[in-house]
C-alpha positions in Angstrom: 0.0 0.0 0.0 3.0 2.3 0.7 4.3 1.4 -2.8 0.6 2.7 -3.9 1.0 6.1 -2.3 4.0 7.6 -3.7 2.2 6.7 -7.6 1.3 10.2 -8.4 -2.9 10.2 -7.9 -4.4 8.2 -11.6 -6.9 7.4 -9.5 -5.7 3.7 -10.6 -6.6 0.6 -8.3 -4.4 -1.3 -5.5 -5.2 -5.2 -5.9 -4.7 -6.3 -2.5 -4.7 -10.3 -1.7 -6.5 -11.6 1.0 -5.6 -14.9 2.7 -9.6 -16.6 2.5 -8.4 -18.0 6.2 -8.5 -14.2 6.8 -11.9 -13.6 5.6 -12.8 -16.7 7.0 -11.5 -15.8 10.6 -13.7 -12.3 10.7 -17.0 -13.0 11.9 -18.4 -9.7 10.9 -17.7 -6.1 9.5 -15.3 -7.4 7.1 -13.1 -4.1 5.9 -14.0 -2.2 9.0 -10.4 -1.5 10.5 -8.8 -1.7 7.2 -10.8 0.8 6.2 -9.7 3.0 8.6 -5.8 2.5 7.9 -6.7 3.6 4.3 -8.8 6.2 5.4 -6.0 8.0 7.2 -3.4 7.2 4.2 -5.8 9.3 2.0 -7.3 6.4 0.0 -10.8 5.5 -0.6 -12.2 2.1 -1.2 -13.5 2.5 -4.2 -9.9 2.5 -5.5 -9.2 -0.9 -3.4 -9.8 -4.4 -4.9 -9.9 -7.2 -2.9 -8.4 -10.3 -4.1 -8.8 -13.5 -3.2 -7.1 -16.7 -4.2 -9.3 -19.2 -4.9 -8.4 -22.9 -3.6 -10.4 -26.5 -3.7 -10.1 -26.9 -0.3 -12.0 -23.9 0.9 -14.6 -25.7 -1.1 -17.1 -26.2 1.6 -16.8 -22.3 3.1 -17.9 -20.7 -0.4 -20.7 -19.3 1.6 -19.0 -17.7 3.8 -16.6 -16.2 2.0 -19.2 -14.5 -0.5 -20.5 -12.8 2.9 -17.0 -11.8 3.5 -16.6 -10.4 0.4 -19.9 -9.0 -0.2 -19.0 -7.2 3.0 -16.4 -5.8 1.6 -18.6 -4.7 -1.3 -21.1 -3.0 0.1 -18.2 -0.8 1.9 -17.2 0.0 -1.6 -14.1 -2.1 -2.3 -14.2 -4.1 -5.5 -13.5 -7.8 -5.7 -11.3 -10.3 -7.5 -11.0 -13.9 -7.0 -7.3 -15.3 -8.6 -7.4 -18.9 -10.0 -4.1 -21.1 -10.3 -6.0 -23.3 -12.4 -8.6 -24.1 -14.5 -11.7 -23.8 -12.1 -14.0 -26.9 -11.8 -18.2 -26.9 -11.9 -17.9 -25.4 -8.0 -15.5 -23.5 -8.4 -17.1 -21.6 -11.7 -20.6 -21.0 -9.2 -18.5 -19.1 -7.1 -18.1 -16.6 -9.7 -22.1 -16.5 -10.6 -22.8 -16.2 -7.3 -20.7 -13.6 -6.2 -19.9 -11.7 -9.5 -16.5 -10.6 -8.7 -15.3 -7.1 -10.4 -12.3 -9.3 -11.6 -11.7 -12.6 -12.1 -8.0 -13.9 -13.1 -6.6 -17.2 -14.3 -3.2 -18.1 -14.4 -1.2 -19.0 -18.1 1.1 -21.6 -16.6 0.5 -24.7 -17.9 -2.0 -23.3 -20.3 -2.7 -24.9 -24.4 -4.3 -24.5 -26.7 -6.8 -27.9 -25.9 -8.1 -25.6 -23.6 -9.2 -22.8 -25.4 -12.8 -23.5 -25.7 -12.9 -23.8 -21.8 -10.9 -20.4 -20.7 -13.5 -18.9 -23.5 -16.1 -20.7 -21.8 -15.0 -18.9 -18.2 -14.6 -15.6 -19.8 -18.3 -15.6 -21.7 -19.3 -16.6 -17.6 -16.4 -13.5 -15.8 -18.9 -11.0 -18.6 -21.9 -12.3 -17.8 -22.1 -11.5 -14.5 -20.4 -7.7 -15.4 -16.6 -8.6 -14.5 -13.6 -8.3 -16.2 -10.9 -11.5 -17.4 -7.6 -11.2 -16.5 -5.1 -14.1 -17.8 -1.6 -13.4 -15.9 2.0 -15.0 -16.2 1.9 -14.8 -19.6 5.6 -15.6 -20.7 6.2 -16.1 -23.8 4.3 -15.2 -27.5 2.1 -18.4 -27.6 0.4 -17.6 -24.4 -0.1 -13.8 -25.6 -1.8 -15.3 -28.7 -4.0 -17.4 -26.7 -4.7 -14.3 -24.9 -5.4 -12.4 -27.8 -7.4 -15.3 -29.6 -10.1 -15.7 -26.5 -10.5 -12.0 -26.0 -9.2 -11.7 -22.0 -10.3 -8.0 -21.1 -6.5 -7.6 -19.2 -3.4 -9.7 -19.8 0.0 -9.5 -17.8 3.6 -11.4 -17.3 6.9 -11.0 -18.0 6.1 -11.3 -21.9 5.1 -7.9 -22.3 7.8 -6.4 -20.2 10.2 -8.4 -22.8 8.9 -6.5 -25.9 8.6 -2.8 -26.8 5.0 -1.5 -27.5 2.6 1.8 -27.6 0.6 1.0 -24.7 -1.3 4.2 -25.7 -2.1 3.6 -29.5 -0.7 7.1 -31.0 0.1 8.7 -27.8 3.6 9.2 -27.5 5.9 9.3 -24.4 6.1 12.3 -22.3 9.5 12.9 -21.3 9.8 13.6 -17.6 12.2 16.4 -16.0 13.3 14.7 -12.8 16.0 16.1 -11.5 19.4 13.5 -10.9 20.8 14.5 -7.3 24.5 14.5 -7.1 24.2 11.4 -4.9 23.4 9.4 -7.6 
């Protein structure tokens, strides 16, 4: 969060992951304190997503964590849930039911045999008015796969590996920053 507040104010989000034993140990007024520490470091929550890793053997606790997070909804924070893997049946009701802001899968280990499926669980992040994220993409064939399913936001080390305009026509601004004599 510290990191977050020297970024000059784009009014751009902080992704924050939560441990789901965290949510999972707070029986109430989830974001409460939290919101409090933000408060005083001149954040608001609207700016804050919530993201929580999601893993089989919280399985039986989706309940409870959806009141967790809705919690933290209704206090204004936006939610993610991260996937390491290719959710199961379960796994994809948690996203109906709790129609994260975000939902993000991870590349690694990723094909092309499962295209139609990470299409699939895109079609569902949409239709319940999220946005896909595919991360650790690392090389072109991943970015392709990316490209070819239509993933709303992409990141990994592949795109810090090539040169592109992030901002179609927009060129760079060049910055004046002053080099101290320490340097």
């Amino acid at each position: 969060m510290l990191n977050y507040l020297a970024l000059p104010r784009l009014q751009g989000l902080l992704f924050l992951e939560v441990d789901p034993r965290h949510i999972l140990g707070i029986k109430q007024d989830h974001g409460a304190y939290f919101e409090e520490a933000i408060a005083r470091c001149g954040l608001e929550n609207k700016n804050i997503v919530i993201s929580m890793a999601v893993f089989s053997q919280y399985d039986r606790y989706y309940q409870e964590l959806i009141n967790g997070l809705d919690n933290y909804r209704r206090r204004g924070y936006r939610i993610a849930l991260k996937f390491d893997y290719i959710p199961q049946k379960n796994q994809s009701d948690l996203i109906t039911k709790l129609s994260p802001d975000y939902v993000a899968f991870s590349a690694i280990n990723i094909d092309s045999k499962i295209e139609e499926t990470l299409y699939q669980l895109k079609v569902l992040v949409a239709s319940v008015g999220g946005l896909s994220i595919l991360q650790q993409i690392d090389d072109k064939k991943t970015d392709t796969l990316a490209r070819n399913i239509g993933f709303d936001l992409v990141e990994g080390s592949y795109y810090r590996a090539i040169a592109f305009d992030y901002f179609d026509s927009a060129k760079p601004k060049k910055l004046n920053i002053p080099l101290s004599e320490n340097r």
